[in-house]
LUMVO-367296 format. One record per residue (C-alpha): x, y, z; residue in three letters; residue number from 1. Coordinates in Angstrom, 2 decimals, always signed. Layout:
<fidrens>
+---------+---------+---------+------+-----+
:       X :       Y :       Z : code : pos :
+---------+---------+---------+------+-----+
:       X :       Y :       Z :  ALA : NUM :
...
+---------+---------+---------+------+-----+
</fidrens>
This chain:
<fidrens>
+---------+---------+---------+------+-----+
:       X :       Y :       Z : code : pos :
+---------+---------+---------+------+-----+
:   -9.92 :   +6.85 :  +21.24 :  UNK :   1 :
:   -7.04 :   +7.37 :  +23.46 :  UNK :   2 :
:   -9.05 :   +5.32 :  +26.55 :  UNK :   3 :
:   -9.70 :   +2.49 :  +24.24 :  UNK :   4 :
:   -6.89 :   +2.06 :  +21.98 :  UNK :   5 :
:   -6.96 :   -1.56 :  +21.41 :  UNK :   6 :
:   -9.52 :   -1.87 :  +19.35 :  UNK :   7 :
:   -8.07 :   +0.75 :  +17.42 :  UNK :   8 :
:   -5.13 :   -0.69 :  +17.22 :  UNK :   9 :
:   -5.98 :   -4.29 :  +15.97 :  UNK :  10 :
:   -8.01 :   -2.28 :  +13.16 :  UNK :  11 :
:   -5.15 :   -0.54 :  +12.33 :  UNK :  12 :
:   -2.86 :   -4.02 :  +12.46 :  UNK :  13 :
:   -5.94 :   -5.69 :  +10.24 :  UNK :  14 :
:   -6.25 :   -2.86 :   +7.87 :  UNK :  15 :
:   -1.93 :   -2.70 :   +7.40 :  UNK :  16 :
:   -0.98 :   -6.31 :   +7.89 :  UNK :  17 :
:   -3.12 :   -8.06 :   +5.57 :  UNK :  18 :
:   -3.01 :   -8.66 :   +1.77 :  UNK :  19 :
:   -3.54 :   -5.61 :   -0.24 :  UNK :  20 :
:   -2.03 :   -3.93 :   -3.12 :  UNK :  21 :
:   +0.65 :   -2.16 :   -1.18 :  UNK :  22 :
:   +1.27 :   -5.28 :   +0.82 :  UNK :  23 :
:   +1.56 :   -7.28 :   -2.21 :  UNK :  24 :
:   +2.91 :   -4.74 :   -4.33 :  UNK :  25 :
:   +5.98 :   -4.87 :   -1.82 :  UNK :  26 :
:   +6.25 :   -8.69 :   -1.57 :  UNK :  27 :
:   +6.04 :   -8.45 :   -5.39 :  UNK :  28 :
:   +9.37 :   -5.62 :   -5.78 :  UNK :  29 :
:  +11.22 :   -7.72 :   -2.31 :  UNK :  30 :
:  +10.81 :  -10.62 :   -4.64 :  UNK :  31 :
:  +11.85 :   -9.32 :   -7.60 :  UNK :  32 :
:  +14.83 :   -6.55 :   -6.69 :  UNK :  33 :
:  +15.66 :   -7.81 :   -3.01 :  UNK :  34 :
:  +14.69 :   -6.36 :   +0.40 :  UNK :  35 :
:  +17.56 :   -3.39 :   +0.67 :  UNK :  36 :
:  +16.55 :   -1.96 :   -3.34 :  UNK :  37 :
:  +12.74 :   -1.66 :   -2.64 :  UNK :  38 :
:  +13.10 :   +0.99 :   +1.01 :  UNK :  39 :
:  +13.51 :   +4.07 :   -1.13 :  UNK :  40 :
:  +10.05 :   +2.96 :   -2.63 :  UNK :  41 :
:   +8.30 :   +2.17 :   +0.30 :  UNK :  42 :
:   +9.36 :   +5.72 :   +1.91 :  UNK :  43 :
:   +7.71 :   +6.62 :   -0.97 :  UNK :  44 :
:   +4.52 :   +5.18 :   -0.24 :  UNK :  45 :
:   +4.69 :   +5.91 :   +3.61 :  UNK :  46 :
:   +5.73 :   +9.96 :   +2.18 :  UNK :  47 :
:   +2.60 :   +9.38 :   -0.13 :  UNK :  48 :
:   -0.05 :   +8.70 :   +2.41 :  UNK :  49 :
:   +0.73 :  +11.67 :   +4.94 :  UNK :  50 :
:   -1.24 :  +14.58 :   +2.14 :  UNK :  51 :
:   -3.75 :  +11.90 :   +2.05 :  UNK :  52 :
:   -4.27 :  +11.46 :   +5.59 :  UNK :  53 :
:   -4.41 :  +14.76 :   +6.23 :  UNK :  54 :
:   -7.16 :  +15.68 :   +3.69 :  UNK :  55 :
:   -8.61 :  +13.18 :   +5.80 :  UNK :  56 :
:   -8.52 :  +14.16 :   +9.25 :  UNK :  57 :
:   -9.36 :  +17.33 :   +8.19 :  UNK :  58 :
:  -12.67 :  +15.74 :   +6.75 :  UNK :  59 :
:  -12.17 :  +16.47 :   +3.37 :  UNK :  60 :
:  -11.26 :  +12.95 :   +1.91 :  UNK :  61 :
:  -15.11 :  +12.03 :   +2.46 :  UNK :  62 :
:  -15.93 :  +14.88 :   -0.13 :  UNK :  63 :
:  -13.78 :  +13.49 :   -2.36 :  UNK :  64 :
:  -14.54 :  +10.18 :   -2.31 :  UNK :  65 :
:  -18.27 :  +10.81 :   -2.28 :  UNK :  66 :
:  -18.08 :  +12.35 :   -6.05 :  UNK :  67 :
:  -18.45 :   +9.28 :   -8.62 :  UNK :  68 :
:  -16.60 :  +11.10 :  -11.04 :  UNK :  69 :
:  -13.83 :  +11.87 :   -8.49 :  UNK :  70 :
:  -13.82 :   +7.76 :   -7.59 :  UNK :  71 :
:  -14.30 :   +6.31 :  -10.82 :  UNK :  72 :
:  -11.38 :   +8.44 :  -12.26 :  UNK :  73 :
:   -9.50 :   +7.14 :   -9.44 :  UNK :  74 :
:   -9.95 :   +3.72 :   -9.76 :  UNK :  75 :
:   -8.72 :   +3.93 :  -13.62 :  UNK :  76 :
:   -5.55 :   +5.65 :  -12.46 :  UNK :  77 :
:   -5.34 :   +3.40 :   -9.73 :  UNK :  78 :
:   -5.54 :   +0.28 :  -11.83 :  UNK :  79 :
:   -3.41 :   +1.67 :  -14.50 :  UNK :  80 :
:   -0.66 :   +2.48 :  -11.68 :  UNK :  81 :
:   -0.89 :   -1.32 :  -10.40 :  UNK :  82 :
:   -0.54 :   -2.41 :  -14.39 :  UNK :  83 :
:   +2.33 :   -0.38 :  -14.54 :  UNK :  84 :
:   +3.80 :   -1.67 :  -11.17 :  UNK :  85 :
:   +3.35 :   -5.32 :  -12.62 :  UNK :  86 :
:   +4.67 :   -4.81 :  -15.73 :  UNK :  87 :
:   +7.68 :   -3.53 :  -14.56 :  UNK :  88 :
:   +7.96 :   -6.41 :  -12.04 :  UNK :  89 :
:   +7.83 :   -8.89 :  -15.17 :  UNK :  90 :
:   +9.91 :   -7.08 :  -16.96 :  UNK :  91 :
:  +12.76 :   -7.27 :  -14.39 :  UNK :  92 :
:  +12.27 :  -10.71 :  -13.86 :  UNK :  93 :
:  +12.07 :  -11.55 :  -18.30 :  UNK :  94 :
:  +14.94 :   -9.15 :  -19.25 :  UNK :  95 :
:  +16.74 :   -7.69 :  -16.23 :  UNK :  96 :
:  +19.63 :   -6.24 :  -18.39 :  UNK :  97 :
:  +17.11 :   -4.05 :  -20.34 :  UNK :  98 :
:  +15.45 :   -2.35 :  -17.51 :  UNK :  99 :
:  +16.37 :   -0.28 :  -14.25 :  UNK : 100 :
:  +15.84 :   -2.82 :  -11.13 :  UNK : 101 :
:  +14.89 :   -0.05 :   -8.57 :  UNK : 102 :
:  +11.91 :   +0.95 :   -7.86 :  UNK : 103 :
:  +12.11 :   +4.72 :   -6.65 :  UNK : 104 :
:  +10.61 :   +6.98 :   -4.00 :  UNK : 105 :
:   +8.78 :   +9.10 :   -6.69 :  UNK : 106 :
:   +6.84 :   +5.67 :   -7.71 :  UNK : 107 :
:   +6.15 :   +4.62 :   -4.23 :  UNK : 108 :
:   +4.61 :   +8.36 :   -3.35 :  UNK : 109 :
:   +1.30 :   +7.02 :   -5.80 :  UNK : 110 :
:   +0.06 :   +3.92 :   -4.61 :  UNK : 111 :
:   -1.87 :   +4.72 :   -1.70 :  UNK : 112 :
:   -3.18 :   +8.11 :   -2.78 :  UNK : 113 :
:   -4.49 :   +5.95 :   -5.96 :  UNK : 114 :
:   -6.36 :   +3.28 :   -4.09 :  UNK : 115 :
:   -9.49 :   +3.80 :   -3.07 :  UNK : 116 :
:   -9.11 :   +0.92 :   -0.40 :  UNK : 117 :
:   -6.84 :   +3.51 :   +1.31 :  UNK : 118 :
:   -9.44 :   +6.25 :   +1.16 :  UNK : 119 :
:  -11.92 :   +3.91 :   +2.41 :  UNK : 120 :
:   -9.43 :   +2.83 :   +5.16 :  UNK : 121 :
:   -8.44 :   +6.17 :   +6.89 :  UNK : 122 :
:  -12.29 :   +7.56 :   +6.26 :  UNK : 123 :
:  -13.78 :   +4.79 :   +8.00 :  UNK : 124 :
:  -10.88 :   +4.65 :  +11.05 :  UNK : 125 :
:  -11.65 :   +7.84 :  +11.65 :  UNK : 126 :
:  -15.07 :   +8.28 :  +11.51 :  UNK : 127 :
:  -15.47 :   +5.36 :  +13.71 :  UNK : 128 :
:  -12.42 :   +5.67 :  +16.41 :  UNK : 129 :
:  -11.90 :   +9.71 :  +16.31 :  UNK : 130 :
:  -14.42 :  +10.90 :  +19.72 :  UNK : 131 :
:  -15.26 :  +14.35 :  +18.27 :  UNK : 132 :
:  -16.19 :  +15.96 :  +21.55 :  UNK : 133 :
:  -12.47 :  +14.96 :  +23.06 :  UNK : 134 :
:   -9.34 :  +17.00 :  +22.10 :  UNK : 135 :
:   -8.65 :  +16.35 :  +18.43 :  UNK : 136 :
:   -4.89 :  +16.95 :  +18.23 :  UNK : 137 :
:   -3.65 :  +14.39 :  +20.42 :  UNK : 138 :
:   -6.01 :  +11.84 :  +18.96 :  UNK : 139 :
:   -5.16 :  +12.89 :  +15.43 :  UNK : 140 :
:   -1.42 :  +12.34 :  +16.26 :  UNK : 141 :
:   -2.18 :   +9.26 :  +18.05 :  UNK : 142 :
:   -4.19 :   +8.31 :  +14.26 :  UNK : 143 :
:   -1.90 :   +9.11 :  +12.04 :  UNK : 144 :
:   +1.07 :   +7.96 :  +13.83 :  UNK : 145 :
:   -0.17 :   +4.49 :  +14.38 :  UNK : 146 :
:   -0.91 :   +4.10 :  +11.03 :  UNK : 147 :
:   +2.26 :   +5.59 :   +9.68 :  UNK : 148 :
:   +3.92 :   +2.33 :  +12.36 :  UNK : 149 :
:   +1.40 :   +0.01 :  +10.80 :  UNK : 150 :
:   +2.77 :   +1.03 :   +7.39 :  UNK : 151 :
:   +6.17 :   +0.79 :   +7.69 :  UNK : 152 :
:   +6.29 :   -2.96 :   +9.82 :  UNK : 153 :
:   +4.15 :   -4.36 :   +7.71 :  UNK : 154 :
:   +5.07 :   -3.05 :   +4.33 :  UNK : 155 :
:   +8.45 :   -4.11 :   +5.51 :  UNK : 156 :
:   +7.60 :   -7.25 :   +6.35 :  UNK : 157 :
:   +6.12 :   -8.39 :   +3.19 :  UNK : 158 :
:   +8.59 :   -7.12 :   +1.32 :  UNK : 159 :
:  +11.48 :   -9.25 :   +3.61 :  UNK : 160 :
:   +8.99 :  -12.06 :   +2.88 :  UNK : 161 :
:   +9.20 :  -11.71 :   -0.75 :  UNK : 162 :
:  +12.88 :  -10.96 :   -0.55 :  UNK : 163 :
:  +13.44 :  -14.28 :   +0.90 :  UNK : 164 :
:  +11.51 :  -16.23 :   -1.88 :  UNK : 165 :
:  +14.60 :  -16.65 :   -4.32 :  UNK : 166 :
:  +16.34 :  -18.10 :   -1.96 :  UNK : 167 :
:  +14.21 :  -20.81 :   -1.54 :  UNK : 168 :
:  +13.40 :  -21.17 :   -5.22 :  UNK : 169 :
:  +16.93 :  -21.89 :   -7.32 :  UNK : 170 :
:  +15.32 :  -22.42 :  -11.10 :  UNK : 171 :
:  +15.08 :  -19.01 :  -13.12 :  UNK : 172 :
:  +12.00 :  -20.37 :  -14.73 :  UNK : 173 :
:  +10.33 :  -21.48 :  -11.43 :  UNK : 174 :
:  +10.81 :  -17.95 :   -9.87 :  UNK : 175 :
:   +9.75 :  -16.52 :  -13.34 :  UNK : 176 :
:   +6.48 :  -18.18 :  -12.14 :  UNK : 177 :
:   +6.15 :  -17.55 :   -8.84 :  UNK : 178 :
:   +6.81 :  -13.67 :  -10.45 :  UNK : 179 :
:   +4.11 :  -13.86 :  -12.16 :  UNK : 180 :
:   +1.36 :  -15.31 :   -9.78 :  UNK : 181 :
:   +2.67 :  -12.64 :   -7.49 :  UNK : 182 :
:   +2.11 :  -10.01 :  -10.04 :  UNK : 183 :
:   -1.58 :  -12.14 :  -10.39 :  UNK : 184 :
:   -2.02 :  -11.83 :   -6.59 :  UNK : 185 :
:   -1.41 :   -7.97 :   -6.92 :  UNK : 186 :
:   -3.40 :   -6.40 :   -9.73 :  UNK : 187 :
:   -6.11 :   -9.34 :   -8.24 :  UNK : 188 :
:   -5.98 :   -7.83 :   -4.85 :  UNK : 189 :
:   -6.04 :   -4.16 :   -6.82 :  UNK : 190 :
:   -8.93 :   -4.91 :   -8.66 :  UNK : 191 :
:  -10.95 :   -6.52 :   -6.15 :  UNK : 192 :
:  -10.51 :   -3.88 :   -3.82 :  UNK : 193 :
:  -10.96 :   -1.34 :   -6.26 :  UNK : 194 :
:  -14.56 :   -2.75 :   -8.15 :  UNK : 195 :
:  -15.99 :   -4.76 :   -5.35 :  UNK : 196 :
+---------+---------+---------+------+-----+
</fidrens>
């Protein structure tokens, strides 16, 4: 892994940078509550994924996720989490005097360890890119660290992205409505990636 990083690493840039529920989840809160009110949730969800990770490396996440009880309970949470996620989004964005605009680091700690895409993610990157009869540790820290970078730039970057929308977009009702295909785009991505 170490002697061929690169490929590695643009999995790890594919499997971070593109659109998924975190990603979108992110662009969805930058939109809604700004760029500086979302961090303490996305520590949250980079804090979240280190137990998971772990369970990983240490090869039990593939026990887990081979149960069908185990993954189809986790898909219902999962969804349920994203449907809560979205409904507070709207709910900012429809009445933002009757609800609390931050999103906090206790409801960023859930997404990823509810997805199964992010099971699927770290099982797979490791099973394929780990070399088992090289020293684990430094590979492992080389794993979970590059991940853990792949989290935080990108997560970061699509929520700057969706912090910049409103100030593009002037009309309350016209940013109501890019809210809501937004929120659209992220239970979408959710579900797809969660019952495809």
């Amino acid at each position: 892994m170490l002697e061929n990083y690169l490929p590695f690493f643009l999995f790890v840039v594919a499997m971070t940078g593109t659109p998924g529920p975190g990603n979108l989840t992110m662009m969805a809160i930058g939109q809604t509550t700004g760029f500086r009110s979302a961090m303490p949730f996305l520590m949250g969800l980079v804090v979240g994924r280190i137990p998971m990770d772990l369970l990983v490396v240490c090869g039990l996440g593939e026990l887990f996720t081979a149960s069908p009880v185990a993954a189809t309970i986790m898909k219902f949470l999962g969804s349920a989490y994203i449907l809560y996620l979205a409904v507070k989004v709207l709910m900012i964005q429809a009445a933002p005097q009757k609800i609390d605009k931050r999103f906090t680091f206790v409801e960023g700690l859930f997404l990823h360890p509810l997805s199964p895409k992010s099971w699927a993610m770290m099982i797979f990157g490791f099973s394929q890119f780990v070399d088992s009869t090289a020293p684990l540790t430094p590979q492992i820290i080389v794993f979970l660290a590059s991940f853990m970078g792949g989290l935080i730039v990108f997560h970061s970057s699509w929520c700057a992205a969706g912090a910049l929308i409103p100030r593009f977009v002037q009309s309350r009702r016209t940013l109501f409505c890019v809210n809501i295909a937004m929120v659209t785009l992220m239970v979408g991505a959710t579900g797809y990636a969660m019952f495809s």
